[in-house]
N, C-alpha and C positions, 0 to 999 in steps of 0.2 A: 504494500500500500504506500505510497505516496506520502509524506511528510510534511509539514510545514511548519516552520518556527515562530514563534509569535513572543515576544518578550523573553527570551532565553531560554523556554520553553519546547520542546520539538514536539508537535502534534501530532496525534494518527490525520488526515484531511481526509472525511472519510463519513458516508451516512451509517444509519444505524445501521441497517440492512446490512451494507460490507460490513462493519466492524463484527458483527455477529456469527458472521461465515467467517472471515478470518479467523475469530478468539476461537470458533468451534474444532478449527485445522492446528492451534497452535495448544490447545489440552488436550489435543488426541495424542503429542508429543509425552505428554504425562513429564514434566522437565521442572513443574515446582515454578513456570512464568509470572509474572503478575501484571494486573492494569489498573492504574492509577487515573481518575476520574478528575481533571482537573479543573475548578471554576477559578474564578479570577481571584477569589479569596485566597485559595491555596497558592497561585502563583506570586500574588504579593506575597504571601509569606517567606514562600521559596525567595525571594529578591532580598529580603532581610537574613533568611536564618540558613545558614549553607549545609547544614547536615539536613535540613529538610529538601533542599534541592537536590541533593545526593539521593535521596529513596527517591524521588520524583523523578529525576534524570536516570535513574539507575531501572525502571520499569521498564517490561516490553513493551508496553504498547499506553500512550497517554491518548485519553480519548478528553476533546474538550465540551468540558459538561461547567455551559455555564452561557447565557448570554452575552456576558462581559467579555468570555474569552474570543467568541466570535464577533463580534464589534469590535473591538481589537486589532484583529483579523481584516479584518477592513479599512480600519483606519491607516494601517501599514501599507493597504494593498498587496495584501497577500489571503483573499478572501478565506476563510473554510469551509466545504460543504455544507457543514449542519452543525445545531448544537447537538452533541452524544451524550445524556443525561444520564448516568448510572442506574437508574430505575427504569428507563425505559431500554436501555441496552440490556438489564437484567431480562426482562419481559419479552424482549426479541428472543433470546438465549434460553429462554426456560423451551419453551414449546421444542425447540429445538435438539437442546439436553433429553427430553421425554422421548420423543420417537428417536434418536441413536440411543437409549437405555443407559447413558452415561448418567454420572448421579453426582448429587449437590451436597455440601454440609456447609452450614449455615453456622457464623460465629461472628454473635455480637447483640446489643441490645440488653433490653434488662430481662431480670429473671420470668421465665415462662412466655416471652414473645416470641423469640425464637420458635417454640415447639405451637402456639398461634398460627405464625408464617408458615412452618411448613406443610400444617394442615390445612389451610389455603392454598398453598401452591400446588401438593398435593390432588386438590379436589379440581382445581383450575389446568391444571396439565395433566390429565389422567399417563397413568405409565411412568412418572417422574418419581426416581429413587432418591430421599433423604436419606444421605449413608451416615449421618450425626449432626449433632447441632450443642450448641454451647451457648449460655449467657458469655458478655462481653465484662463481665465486674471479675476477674480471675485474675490470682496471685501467684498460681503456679506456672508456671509457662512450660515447664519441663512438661507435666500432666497433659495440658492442652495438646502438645508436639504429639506425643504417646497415641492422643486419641484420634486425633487426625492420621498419622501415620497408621493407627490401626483400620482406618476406616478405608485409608488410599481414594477419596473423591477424585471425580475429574475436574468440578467447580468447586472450590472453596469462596465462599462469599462472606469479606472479612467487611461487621460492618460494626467499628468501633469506634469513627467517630474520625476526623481529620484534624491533629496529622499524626495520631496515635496509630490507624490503619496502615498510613504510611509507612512511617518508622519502624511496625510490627511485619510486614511484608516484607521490607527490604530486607531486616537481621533475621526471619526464617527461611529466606529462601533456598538456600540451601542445607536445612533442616526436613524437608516436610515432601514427603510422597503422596502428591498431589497433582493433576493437570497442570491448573491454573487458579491463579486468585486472584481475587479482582474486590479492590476497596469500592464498597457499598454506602456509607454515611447511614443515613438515616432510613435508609430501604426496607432493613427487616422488620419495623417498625411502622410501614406503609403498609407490606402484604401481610402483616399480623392485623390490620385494622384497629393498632391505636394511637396511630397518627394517618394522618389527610394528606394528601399531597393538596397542592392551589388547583385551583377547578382550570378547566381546558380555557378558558377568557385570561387568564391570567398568564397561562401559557403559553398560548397562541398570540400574544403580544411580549413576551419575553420579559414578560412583569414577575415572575415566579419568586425572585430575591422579594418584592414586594410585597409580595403577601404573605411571606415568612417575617420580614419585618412587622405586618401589622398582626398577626399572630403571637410575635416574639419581640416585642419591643426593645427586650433585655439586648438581643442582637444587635443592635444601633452598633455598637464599638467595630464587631468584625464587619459590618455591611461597608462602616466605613475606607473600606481597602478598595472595594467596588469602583468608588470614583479616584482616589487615587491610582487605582491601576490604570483606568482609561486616561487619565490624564499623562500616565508613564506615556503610555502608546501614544498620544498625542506628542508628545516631545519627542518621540525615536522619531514620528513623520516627521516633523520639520526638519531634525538635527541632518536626516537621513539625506532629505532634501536638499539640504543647503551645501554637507559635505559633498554633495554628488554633483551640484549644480543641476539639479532638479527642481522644473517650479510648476506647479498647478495652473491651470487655466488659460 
């Protein structure tokens, strides 16, 4: 697939659709890969905190899950296909998981959603194997390893929350006999039904940070990276421009 960089960032360029028949060709490798779901909050981060850009840069595959990242994307003039939201890349991938009989274990969230989600995904993809699952509040890591490795999934869906997902991906990857893991956020929490994703109006205008803000007011601090990132982007254009002798219009 095709790449594209957007704030020091390398992206998969790429709709759901591909991304989903790719991840499906690269767990069948069973190599312990992983993908990181990146919005524009994660990528400010990554711009401040270098061990976090290290698990980020260090993934197979970054899918950009976020409006911001793709406005971005734009403003560079280096468009993206689509935004690749973690929950709806999930959602391409399940149906798909079910009819190849490959199987999923679910890690993260609080106590008893996990086993929630997979009794919806379950009933929602008939055929689809839950080979284990795990609350996300765990002390042991060794344990965790053990049971995962016992299970040997093809998808591991690690949804602990960013950028604790990250940093827990990048230091097991070579621990864990697995396909593919793929940082989830707040997903299993979504197919458990007790949280909401924003209604399709919300989405389909790429208001979605929006109406987790009026949800989550507490959120104000991190939303605030949102405009600072696009305003980064706004300065690579010009600087870009100017260094190159490049002018608009």
């Amino acid at each position: 697939m095709p790449k594209t960089e957007i704030l020091g960032i390398l992206y998969e360029n790429t709709t759901i659709g591909e991304a989903a028949r790719g991840l499906m060709a690269l767990a069948a490798l069973h190599e312990a890969r992983y993908v990181v779901t990146a919005n524009a909050e994660i990528a400010e981060s990554c711009h401040k905190d270098s061990a976090l850009s290290e698990a980020v840069s260090s993934a197979d595959f970054i899918a950009p899950d976020g409006a911001g990242v793709v406005l971005a994307s734009r403003i560079l003039g280096r468009p993206l296909k689509e935004r690749v939201a973690g929950y709806d890349l999930a959602c391409a991938l399940l149906p798909q998981i079910a009819e190849a009989k490959m199987s999923v274990y679910l890690l993260g969230a609080g106590e008893g959603v996990a086993e929630k989600a997979a009794r919806s995904m379950t009933e929602r993809y008939p055929g689809l194997v839950v080979a284990g699952l795990h609350h996300g509040f765990f002390t042991d890591g060794t344990a965790i390893e053990a049971e995962i490795n016992a299970a040997a999934p093809d998808f591991l869906f690690v949804a602990l929350g960013s950028p604790k997902q990250e940093f827990w991906m990048h230091a097991h990857r070579g621990k864990l006999r697995c396909g593919l893991m793929m940082g989830l956020g707040g997903s299993i929490d979504v197919f458990a039904g007790v949280a909401k994703r924003a209604p399709d109006f919300f989405i389909r205008l790429n208001l979605e940070w929006f109406y987790r803000l009026l949800r989550q007011p507490s959120r104000l601090g991190r939303m605030m990276k949102l405009p600072k990132y696009v305003l980064r982007a706004i300065w690579a254009r010009i600087f870009h421009n100017e260094r190159n002798g490049i002018h608009e219009g």
